[in-house]
C-alpha positions in Angstrom: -67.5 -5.3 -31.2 -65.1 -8.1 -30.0 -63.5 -8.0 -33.3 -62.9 -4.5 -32.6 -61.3 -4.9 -29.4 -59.0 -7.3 -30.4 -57.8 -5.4 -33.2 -57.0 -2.2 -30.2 -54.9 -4.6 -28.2 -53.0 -6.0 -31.4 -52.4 -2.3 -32.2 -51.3 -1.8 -28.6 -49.3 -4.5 -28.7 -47.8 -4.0 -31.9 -46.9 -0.4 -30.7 -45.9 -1.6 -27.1 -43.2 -3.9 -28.9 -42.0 -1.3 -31.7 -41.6 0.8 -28.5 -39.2 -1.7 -26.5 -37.4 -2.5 -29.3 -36.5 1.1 -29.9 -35.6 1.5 -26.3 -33.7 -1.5 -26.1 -31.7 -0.2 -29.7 -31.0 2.9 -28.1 -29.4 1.7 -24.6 -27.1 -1.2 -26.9 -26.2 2.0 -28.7 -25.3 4.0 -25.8 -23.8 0.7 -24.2 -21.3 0.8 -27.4 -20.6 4.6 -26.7 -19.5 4.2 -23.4 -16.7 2.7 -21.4 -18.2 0.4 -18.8 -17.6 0.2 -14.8 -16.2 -3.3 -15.3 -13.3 -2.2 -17.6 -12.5 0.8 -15.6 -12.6 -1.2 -12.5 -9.9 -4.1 -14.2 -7.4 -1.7 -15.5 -7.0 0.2 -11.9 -7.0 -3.5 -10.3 -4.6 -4.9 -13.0 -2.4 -1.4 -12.2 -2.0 -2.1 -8.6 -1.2 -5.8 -9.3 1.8 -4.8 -11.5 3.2 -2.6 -9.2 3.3 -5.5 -6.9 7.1 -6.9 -5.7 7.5 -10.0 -6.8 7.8 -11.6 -3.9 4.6 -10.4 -2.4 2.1 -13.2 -0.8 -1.2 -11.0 -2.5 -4.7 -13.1 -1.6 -6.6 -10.7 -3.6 -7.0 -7.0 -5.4 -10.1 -5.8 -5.6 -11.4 -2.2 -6.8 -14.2 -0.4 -5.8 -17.5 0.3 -6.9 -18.1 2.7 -9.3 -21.1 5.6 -9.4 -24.2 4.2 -11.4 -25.0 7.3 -13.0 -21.0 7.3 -14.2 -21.5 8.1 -18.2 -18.1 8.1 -19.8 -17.5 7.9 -23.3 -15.8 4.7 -24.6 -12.0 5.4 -25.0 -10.6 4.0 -28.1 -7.0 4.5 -27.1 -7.0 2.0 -24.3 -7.1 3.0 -21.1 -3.9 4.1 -18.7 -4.0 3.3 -14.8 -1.8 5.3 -13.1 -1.5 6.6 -8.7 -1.9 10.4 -7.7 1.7 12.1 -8.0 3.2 11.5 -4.7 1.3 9.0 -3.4 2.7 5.5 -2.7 1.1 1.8 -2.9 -0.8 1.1 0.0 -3.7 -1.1 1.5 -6.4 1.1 0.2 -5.2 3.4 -2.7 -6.9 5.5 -5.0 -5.9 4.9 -8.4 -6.5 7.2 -11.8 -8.0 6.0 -14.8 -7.9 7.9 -18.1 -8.4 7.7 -21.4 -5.8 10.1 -23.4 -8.0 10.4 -26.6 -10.2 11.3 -28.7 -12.5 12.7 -26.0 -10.1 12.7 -22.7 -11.5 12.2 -19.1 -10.3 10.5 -15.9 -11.6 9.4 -12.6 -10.4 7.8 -9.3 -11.0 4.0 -8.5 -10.5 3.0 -4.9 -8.3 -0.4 -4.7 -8.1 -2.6 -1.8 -5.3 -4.9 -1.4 -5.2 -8.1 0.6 -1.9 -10.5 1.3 -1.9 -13.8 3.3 0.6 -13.8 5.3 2.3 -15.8 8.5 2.0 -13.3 11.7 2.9 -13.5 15.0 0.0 -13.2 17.6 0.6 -12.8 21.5 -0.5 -15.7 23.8 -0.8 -12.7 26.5 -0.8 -9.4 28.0 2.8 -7.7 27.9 3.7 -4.4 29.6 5.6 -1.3 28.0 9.6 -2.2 27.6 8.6 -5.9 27.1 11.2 -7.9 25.3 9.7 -10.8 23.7 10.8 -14.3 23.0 9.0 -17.6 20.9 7.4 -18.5 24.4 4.9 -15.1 24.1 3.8 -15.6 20.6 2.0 -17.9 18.4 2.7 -18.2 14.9 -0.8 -18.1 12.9 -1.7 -17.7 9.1 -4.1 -14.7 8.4 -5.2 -12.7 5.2 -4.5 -8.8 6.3 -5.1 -5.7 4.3 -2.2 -4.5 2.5 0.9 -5.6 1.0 2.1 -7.0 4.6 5.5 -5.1 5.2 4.0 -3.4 8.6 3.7 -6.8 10.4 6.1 -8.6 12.2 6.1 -12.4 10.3 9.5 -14.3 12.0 10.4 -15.0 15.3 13.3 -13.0 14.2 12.0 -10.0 14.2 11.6 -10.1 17.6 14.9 -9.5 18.3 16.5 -6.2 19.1 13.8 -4.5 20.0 10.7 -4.2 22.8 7.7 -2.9 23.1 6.6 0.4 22.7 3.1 0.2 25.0 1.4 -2.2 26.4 -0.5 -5.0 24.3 -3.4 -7.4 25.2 -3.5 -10.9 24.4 -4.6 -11.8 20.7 -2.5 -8.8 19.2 -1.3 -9.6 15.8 2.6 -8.0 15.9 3.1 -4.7 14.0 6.5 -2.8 13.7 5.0 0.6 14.9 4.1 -1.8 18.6 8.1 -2.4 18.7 11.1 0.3 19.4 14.7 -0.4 18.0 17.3 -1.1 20.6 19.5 2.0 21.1 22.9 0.8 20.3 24.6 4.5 20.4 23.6 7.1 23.4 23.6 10.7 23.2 27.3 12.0 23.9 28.5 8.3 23.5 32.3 8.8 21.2 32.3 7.0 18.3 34.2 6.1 14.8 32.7 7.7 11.4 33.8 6.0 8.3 33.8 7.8 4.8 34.7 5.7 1.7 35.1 7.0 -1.7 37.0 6.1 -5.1 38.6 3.1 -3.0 39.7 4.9 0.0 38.7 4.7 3.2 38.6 7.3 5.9 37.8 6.8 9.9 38.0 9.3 12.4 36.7 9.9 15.8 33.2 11.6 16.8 30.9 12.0 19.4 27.1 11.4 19.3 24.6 14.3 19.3 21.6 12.3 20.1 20.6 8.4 21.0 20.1 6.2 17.9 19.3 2.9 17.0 21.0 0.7 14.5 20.3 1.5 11.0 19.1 5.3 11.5 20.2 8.4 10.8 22.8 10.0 13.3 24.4 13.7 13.5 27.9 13.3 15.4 30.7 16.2 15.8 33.9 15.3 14.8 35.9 15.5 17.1 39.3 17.0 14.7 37.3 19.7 13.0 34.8 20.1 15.2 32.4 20.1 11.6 28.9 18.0 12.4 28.0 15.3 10.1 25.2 13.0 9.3 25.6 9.5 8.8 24.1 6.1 9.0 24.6 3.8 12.2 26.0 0.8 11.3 26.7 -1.1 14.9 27.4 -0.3 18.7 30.5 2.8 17.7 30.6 3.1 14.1 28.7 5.7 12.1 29.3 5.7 8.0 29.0 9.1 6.4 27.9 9.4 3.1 30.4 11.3 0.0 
């Protein structure tokens, strides 16, 4: 009887273990069919990195998680990383991954980027129209989401310009806290300059709106009476482009 036995549980085993080998054969197998989360994930990541400037202080890229049940066949063809038409690098981005052939699919990776930068953080509580000096900010090191072109990083960029609303103490310095100094005013007279195959061309105008330096201005000039758009380029001079 106990000989018996034993022979059923070597059977059982033996069929137990023919089993799991199968099982494991057939998930290697489907492993080798299909094109794993971790490949997807490091072509979107190696995408975004490449589309870095060069001069950008990046701590880290790091894609997103990927749906479990995600089943894609393996692409033989390499895979191509590429962003949305119309959209633009930014701290979160979604980024498409496809394969082109034989069997062709794609799907979306999100991609966080991270930069450590040098930021300026106030000391204190400033009002609206503040203009701030050195004295109002610390200078600190901090790792920030994005590529780091929103934040104010010099003492420099402090000046000409002052606070758009009021800030508490501990705010890390963004451009969008900050209005440009206004160095034309609405009905102000002013010089446009026009230059083209090594000529150039002034003549007087007059300013249909405020502007700050480095924006766009309409002005009327003031011989033909024609409106033109140009760029400001300092306190009276507007340069139009041919």
């Amino acid at each position: 009887m106990t000989m018996k036995v034993t022979e059923s549980r070597r059977a059982a085993v033996l069929l137990l273990a023919t089993w799991l080998a199968g099982t494991v054969a057939v998930v290697a197998q489907d492993a080798a069919r299909t094109e794993s989360p971790e490949s997807i994930r490091a072509a979107a990541e190696s995408y975004v990195k490449s589309q870095m400037p060069r001069d950008a202080n990046v701590a880290s890229v790091t894609a997103g998680a990927l749906d479990s049940r995600l089943r894609l066949v393996r692409c033989t063809d390499g895979l191509q990383a590429q962003l949305p038409t119309g959209a633009a690098l930014q701290s979160r981005t979604m980024v498409g991954v496809a394969c082109q052939g034989p069997v062709r699919w794609k799907v979306y990776v999100p991609v966080t980027v991270e930069s450590r930068i040098t930021v300026l953080v106030l000391k204190h509580p400033v009002p609206r129209d503040a203009r701030l000096t050195i004295e109002d900010v610390t200078v600190e090191s901090r790792k920030v989401t994005g590529l780091a072109t929103a934040f104010l990083t010099e003492v420099s960029d402090l000046q000409a310009r002052s606070v758009e609303r009021p800030l508490p103490m501990g705010a890390t310095l963004t451009m969008d806290m900050f209005k440009p100094d206004l160095v034309i005013r609405h009905g102000q007279e002013v010089t446009l300059v026009a230059a083209g195959g090594g000529i150039e061309v002034r003549a007087a105008g007059r300013a249909l709106a405020d502007a700050a330096g480095g924006t766009r201005l309409k002005v009327q000039n003031l011989s033909s009476l024609k409106v033109v758009e140009g760029v400001v380029e300092g306190p009276d001079l507007v340069r139009v482009a041919q």
